[in-house]
N, C-alpha and C positions, 0 to 999 in steps of 0.2 A: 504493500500500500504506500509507501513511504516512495518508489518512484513513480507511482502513479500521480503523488503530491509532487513530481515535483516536475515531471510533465504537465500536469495542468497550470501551475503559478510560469511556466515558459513561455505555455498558448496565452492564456490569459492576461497576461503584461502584452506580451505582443499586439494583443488584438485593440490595449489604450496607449503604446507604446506610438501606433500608428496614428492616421486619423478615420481607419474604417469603420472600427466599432464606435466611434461618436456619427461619422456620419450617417452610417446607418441605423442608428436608434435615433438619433435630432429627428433626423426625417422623418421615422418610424411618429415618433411623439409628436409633432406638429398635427400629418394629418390625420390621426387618431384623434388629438384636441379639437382638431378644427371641427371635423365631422361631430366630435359628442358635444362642445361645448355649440355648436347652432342648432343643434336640435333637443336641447333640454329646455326652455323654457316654452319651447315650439307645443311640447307634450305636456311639459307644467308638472311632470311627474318625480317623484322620487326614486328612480330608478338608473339603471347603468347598461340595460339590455342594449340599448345604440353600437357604444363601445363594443361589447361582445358579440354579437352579432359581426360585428366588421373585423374583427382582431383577426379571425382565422384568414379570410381574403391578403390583410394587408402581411400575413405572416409567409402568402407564398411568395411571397418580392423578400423579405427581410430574412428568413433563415436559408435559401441558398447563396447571398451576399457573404453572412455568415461564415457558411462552411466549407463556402468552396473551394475553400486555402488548405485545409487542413489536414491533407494526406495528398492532393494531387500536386501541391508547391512546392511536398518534399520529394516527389520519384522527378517532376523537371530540373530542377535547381541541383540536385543530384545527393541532397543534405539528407537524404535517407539511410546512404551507407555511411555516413559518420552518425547515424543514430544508431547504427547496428553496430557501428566497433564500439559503443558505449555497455556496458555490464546491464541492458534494460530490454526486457520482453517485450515484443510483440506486442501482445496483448494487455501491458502497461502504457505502450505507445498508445494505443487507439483510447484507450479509457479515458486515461489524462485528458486528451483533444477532442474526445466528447463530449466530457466535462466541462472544459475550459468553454467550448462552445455553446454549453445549455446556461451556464454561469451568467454568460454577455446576454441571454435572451432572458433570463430570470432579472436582470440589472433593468432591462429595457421595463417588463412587466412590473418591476417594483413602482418604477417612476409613474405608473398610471394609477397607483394608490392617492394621491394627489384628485383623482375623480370622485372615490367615494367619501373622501373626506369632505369635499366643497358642496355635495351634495347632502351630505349629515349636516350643515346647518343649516339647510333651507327648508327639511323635511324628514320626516320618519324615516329612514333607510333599511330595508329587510337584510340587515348584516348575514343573515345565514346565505341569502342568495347571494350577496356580494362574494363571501368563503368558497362555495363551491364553486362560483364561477372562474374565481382566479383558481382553482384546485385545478377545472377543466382546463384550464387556460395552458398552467404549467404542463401538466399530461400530453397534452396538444404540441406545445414547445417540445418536449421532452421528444420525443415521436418525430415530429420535423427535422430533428437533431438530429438524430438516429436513421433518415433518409437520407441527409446531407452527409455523413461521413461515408455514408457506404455508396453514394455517388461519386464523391472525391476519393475514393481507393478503386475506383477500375478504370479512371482516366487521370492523365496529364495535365488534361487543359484544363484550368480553372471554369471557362466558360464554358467548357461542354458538361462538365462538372454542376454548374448551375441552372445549365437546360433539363439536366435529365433530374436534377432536385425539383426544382418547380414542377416538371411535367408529371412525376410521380405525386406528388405532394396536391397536386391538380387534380388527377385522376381520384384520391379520397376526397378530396373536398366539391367535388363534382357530382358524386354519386348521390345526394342527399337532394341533390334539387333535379335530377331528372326522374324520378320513380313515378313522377305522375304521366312517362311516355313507354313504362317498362310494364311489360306481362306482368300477369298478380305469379305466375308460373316462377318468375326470376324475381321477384319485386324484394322478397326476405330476404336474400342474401347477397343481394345490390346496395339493400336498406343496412345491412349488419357494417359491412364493410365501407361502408361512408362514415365521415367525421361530425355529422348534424346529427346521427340519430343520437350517437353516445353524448355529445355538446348538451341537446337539448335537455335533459334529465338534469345535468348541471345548474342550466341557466335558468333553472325555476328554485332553485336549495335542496336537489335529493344528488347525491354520491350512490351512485349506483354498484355493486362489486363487478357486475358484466360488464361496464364501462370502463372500470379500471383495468380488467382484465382484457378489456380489448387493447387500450392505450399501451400497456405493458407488454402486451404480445406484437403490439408496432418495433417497438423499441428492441426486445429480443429478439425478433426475425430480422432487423437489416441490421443489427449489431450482427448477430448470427454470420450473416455474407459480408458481411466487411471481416469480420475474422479470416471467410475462406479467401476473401477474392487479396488482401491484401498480401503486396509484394512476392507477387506470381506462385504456382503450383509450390514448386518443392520450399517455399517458406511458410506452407499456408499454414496457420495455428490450428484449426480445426480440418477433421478430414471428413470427406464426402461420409463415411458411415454417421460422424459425430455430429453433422449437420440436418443431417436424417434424424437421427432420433429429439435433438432439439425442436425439429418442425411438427414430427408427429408431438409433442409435448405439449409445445401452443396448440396444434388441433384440440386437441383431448379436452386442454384446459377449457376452451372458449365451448366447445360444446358444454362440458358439464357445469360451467358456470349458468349456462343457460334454465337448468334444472334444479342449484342448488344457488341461490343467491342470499344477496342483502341490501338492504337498503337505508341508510342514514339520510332521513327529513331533516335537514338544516332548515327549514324557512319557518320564519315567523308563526309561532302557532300551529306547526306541525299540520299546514296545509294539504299535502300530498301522503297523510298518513291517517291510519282510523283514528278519530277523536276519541274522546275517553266517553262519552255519552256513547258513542253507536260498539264501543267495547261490551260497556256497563249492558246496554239491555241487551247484546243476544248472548250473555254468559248469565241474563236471568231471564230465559227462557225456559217455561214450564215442559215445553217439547219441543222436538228439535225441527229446525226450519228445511225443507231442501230448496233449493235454489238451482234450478235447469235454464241454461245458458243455453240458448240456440244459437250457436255464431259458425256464418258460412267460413271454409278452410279455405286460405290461401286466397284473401282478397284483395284487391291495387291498394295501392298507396292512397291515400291516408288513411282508408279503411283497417290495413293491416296494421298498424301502430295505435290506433284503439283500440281492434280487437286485444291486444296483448295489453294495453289498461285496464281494458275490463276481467281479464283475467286474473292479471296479476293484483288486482283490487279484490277478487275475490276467494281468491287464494289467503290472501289476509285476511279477509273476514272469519273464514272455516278455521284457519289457525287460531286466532285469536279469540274465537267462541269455544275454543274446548271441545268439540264435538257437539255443539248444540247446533249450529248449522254446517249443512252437506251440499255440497258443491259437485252436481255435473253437467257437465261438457258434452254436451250435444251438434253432430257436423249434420244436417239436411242438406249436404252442397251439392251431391251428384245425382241427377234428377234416373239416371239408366241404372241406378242398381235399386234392388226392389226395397233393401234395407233402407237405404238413404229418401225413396220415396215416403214410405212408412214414417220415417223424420219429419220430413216437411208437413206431410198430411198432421202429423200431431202439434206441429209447431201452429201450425193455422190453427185448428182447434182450439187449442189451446191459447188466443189471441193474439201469436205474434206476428206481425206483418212483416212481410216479403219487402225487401227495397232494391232498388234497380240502380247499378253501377255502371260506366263504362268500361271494359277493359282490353288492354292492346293485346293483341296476339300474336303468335309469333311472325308472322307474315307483314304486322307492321296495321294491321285493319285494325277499327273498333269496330267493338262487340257490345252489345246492350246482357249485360248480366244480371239475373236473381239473386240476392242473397239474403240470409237472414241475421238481422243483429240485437237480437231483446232477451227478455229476463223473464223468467214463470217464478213466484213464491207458492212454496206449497204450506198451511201450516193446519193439519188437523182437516178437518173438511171444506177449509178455505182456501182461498187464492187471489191474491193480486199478479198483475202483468204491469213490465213494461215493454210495448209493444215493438218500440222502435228506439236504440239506445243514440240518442242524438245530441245532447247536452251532457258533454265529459266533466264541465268544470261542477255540475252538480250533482255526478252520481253516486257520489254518500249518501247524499240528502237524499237521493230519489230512493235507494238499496234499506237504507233506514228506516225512510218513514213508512213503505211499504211494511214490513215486515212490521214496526209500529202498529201501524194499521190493522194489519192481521189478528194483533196478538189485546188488542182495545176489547172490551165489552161489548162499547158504545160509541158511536161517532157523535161529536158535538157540533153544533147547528149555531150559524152563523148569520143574521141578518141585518140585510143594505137598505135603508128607506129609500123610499121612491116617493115620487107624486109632485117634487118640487125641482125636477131639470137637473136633477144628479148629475156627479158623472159618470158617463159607462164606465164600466169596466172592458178593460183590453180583452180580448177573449182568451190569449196566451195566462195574463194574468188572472182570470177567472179559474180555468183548467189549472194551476198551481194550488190554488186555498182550494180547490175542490180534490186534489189529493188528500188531502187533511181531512177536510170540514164537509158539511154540506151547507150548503149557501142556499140562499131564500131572499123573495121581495117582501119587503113590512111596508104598510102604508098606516103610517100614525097617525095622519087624519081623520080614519074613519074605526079602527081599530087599535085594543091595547096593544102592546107588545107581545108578543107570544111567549109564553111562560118558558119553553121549552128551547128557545133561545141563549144560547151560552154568551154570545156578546153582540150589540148591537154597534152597526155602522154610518154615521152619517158622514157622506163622502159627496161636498161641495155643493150643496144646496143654493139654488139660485132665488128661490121664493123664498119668503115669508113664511115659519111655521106659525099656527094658533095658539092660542096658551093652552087648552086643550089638548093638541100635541103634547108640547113639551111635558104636561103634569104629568102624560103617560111615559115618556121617558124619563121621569124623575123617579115615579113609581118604580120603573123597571131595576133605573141604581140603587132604591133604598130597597129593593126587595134583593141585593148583594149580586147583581149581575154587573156587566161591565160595558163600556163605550168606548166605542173611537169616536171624536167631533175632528175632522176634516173641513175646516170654515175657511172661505176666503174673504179678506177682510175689504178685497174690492173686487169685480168684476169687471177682468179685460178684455177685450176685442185685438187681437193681434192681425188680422186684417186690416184696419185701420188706425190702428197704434193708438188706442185712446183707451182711460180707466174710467169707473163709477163706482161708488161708493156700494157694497152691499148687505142689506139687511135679510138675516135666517131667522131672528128672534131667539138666536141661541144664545145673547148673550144675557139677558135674562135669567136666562138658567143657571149659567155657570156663576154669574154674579153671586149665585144664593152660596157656593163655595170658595169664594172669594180669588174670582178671577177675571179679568177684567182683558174686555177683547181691547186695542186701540186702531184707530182710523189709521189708515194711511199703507204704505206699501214701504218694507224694510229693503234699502238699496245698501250694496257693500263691492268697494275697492276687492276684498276677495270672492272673486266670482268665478263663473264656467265661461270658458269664450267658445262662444257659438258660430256658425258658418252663416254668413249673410250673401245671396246670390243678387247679383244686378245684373245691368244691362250696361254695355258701354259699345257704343257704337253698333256694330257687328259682333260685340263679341258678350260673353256671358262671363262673368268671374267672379271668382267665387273671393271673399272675405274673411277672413278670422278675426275677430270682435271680442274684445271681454264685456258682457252684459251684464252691469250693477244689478239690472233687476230678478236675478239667479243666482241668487248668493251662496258662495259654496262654502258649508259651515263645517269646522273643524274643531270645535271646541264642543264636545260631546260627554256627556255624563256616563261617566264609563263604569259606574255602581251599576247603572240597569243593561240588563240582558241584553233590551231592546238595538241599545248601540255597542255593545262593549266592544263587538268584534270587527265592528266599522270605523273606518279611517276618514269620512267624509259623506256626509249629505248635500243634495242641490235640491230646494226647493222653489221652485221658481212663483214668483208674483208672491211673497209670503210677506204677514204683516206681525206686529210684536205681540204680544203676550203678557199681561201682567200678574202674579199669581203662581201658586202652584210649586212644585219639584221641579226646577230646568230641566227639559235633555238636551235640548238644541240650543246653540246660541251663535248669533252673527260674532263675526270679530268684532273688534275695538274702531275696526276701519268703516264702519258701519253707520245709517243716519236713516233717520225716519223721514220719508216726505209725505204728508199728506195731502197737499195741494197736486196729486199727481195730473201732467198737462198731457205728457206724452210717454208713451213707452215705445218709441220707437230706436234700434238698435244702434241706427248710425249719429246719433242726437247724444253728444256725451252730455252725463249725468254730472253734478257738483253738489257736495250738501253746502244749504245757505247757512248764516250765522245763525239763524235763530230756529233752527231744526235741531230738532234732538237727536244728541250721538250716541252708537252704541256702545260696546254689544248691549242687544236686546233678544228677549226669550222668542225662539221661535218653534218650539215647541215645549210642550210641561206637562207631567205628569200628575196622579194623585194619585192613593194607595185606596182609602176607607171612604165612600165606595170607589172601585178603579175606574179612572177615565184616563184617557191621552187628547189634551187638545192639542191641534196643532193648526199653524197660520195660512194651510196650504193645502188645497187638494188640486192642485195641479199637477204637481209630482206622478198623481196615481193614470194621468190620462196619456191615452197611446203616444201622442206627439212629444212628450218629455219622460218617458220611461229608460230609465235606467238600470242596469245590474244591482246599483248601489240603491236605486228608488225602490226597487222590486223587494228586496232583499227587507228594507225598510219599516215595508206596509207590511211584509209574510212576517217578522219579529213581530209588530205590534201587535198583530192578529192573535199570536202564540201566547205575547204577554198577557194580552187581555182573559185569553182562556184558561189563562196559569198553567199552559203547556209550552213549557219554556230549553225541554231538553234536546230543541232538535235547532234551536235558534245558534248553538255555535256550529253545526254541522255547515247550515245553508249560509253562515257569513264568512266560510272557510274561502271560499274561492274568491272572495270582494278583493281587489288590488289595487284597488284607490289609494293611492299614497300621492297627496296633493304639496306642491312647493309651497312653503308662505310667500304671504303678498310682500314682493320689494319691487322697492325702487328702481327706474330704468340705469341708472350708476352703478349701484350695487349687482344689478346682473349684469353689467358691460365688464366690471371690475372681475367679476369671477370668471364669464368668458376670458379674459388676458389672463389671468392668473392660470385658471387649468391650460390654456394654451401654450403660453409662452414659459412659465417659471420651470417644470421638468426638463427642460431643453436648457435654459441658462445656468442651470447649476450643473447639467453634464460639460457643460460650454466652459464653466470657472473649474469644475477637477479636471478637464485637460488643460486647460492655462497653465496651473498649477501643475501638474505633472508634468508640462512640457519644462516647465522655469527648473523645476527641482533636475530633469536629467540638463541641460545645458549648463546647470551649475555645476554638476558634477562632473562633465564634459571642460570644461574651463578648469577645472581643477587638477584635472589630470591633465 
């Protein structure tokens, strides 16, 4: 080991000795900066995906620069056999200059810590995803390294040395973005051997052991042939037998990796892992659940990398239940054998629908394909389905509540008043609480509230209730049921950009609990920037706008369930709230207008002096009886529906029922991580900063290193 130390501190000075290894990482770090520092405020988000996303691209320019010095500079220059009359192996040789060379790439990767630093103080940062992503990053380095030496030991030329890096190094990082042109017949093992599939598990916070195992088996296979191919036949370290059995090694590995794995959840919350709620209830299951996966074998890209989520999601479930639920794997794919008919036929039966894929063939034609991808619960003489599995980021929630469902008495009953220009409900949004709940119209004008009602919803009333109404919904709270009040404190017209003041008569009511609606519409500096379409000339173009009047609130009462697991609400046209338990509140950057003239998007907004500033409550809770008011039902209608809105309304709904164990399931996949509001300075400043400053301080330790050897040069 000790000349492998001392081969690497040779390469390694060498490579700042020069000016390659600065130039090629300046470069490297500029347009790395450039690219992530113009598109972070663009997103507004607290993330680094940008960055990583491109790092692998700009890594096939930067690691054959690299390496291509470093076994083919010594067989031209001839400085090879004065490395052979030194007392040093072979195979200490190449280590060292492998080394030395993943060293300059891990140097270059350090200096881009500088990103998620400048983004930690603008906003929440998911440190676990940041961890694994440089984990992948490294792996990825590590592997490209391990291409480039064993390109530079079967050639002279540095530059053909650097074609056949790249073009190799091309070839994995190519595979991952044609599979959507590739037979489903080749698609898995096109898919395996690309550099995105094993990336992408990274770049969300899961360390996958297949990944690493792949990354590793990069690394050992062209280390492997830079062993044999270096410094012709009869020097070769490893001999054809030795290299055989190393290859079958990696095989072996990568298969059984694929059967025996693991997986470490780095991200926030243990996103991509079973929660401790969907643990807890099917390990207290009275009987055991089975769970029959119909999923068609071998189908195109991207179908085939969900299939194996839903698998490998299920697989953890049966593990982690103890034998309370049983997992099988059902193929209907092949319509000519009489078994696989028999499949299908059951699969239909049994609710699951058929979905139709395109796929290439080998001849290069598409083909219109059947497949099947859903879920049957079985529990006792029950059954839920999901018919068609299409929504990955919530199939917890969907796997859970099912089987939830199953294992209830009773389903509780949820009702929406009507009679006063409601708003609809989305139908997507409907079909969600009707997983759960069963949902019903109440009309309290004419009738009490239905006893049998587990919470009642008033969701943006445009009329006038009676008092008459209301007594019966007070009734309904003092008989210890629960409410959502969805009020909007004006009624806009976004067609015409104009507001009016609106009365429901609910505040009357709520007054009797000392809460107090106020006029006007809460505007906030921290907003959503929405896309505004014109016309110019000939041409149509499109806009990004931050709208005051969609305040995007971040200061959340993170005691209740409702928000805990949310990083950000937008509720758009929303007025304040006096009274009550906060959950929601505007920032500080925030002001009440009540005099509103216009809400139109291109018309900037200013709070006057004599407006009130916030924060102010824009939503509030109460416990004894439970209500949630809040300043907004716009949030719930189709044309402002969000993941983060959706997720929102389905928590409230849970609170109000006091079924509140499936509310961190469904906020698991929420990745709303919003920037705070600054100033245009303050982001110009940290653009220059993440840009330029990684580069000036490579810039001042070559100054410096160049000063210290001409001192020493002058000395001597």
């Amino acid at each position: 080991m000790r000349d492998v130390k001392t081969i690497f501190w040779k390469e390694f000075r060498g490579y700042f000795n020069s000016p390659v290894a600065y130039i090629v990482i300046i470069a490297w770090l500029i347009l790395s900066s450039w690219f992530f520092a113009s598109g972070l405020f663009v997103s507004n988000q607290a993330q680094i995906t940008g960055f990583f996303d491109l790092a692998p691209l700009f890594f096939l320019f930067i690691i054959p620069a690299i390496c291509m010095q470093l076994l083919a500079e010594e067989e031209k220059l001839g400085t090879v056999e004065l490395l052979t009359t030194m007392p040093l192996q072979d195979w200490t040789i190449i280590t060292g200059k492998y080394l030395a060379a993943f060293a300059v790439i891990k140097i270059g990767i350090l200096c881009t810590l500088i990103y998620p630093i400048s983004i930690a103080f603008l906003g929440k940062l998911d440190w676990g995803v940041v961890i694994s992503s440089y984990f992948g990053l490294l792996l990825l380095g590590a592997g490209f390294c391990a291409i480039g030496i064993f390109t530079s030991s079967v050639t002279k030329s540095q530059v053909i040395a650097f074609i056949l890096n790249f073009v190799i190094c091309f070839v994995f990082f190519i595979l991952g973005k044609i599979l959507g042109t590739m037979s489903s017949g080749v698609v898995t093992i096109l898919q395996y051997f690309g550099i995105d599939y094993h990336l992408e598990s990274m770049g969300i916070g899961v360390i996958d052991s297949r990944s690493v195992i792949y990354f590793l088996s990069m690394i050992a296979f062209f280390l492997c042939f830079t062993f044999y191919f270096y410094r012709k036949a009869k020097h070769r370290i490893l001999s054809g037998i030795s290299v055989t059995v190393l290859l079958a090694i990696i095989i072996v590995a990568n298969i059984l990796s694929y059967r025996i794995f693991a997986r470490l959840d780095l991200s926030s919350g243990k996103i991509y892992s079973l929660s401790k709620a969907s643990v807890q209830m099917i390990r207290n299951l009275e009987d055991p659940v089975i769970v029959r996966a119909y999923m068609t074998a071998k189908l195109p890209y991207p179908y085939n990398t969900r299939s194996k989520y839903v698998k490998d999601l299920l697989s953890e479930y049966k593990i982690k239940s103890r034998g309370k639920l049983k997992f099988e794997l059902i193929n209907p794919s092949d319509p000519d054998k009489k078994i696989d008919q028999d499949k299908k036929i059951e699969a239909q039966r049994a609710g699951i629908a058929p979905l139709q894929f395109q796929d290439r063939q080998e001849a290069g034609a598409l083909a219109i394909k059947e497949g099947y991808m859903g879920l049957l619960f079985l529990y006792g003489d029950k059954k839920e389905v999901i018919p068609v599995i299409d929504n990955f980021t919530s199939l917890e929630y969907d796997i859970t509540s099912r089987i939830k469902k199953l294992t209830e008495t009773s389903q509780k009953s949820i009702g929406f008043t009507k009679g006063h220009n409601e708003v609809q409900l989305d139908e997507r949004l409907k079909q969600e609480i009707q997983k759960r709940y069963m949902v019903s119209d109440v009309n309290i004008d004419s009738n009490d509230v239905p006893s049998n009602l587990s919470a009642l919803m008033v969701l943006g009333p445009k009329g006038e209730y009676n008092d008459t109404a209301l007594l019966r919904v007070k009734n309904f709270l003092d008989a210890g049921k629960s409410c959502g009040f969805f009020l909007d404190m004006m009624n806009v017209n976004t067609e015409y950009f104009f507001a009016f003041p609106s009365k429901t008569g609910f505040d009357k009511l709520l007054s009797g609990y000392n809460i107090t609606l106020k006029n006007g519409l809460v505007l906030d500096y921290q907003n959503q920037i929405i896309g505004i379409t014109s016309q110019r000339g000939n041409f149509r173009m499109q806009n990004l706008v931050p709208y005051p009047f969609f305040p995007k609130a971040t200061d959340l009462n993170k005691s209740s369930s409702i928000v805990r697991e949310l990083e950000a609400v937008v509720l758009p046209f929303v007025g304040a709230i006096n009274g009550g338990t906060p959950l929601i509140k505007s920032s500080p950057k925030s002001w009440l207008k009540q005099d509103v003239k216009t809400i139109n998007p291109m018309e900037q907004q200013f709070p006057t002096p004599t407006e009130e500033k916030g924060p102010f409550n824009l939503a509030v809770i109460n416990e004894k009886p439970r209500f949630i008011v809040t300043g907004s039902s716009k949030f719930a209608e189709a044309n402002y529906l969000s993941t983060g809105n959706v997720a929102f309304l389905l928590n409230t709904i849970d609170w109000l029922v006091a079924d509140e164990d499936l509310i961190t399931i469904r906020s698991k996949g929420i990745a709303e991580r919003p920037l705070k509001n600054t100033n245009t300075a303050t982001k110009m400043a940290i653009k220059w900063i993440d840009t330029l400053l990684p580069s000036l301080i490579l810039i001042i330790i070559g100054f410096v290193r160049l000063r210290k050897r001409n001192n020493r040069i002058y000395e001597i």
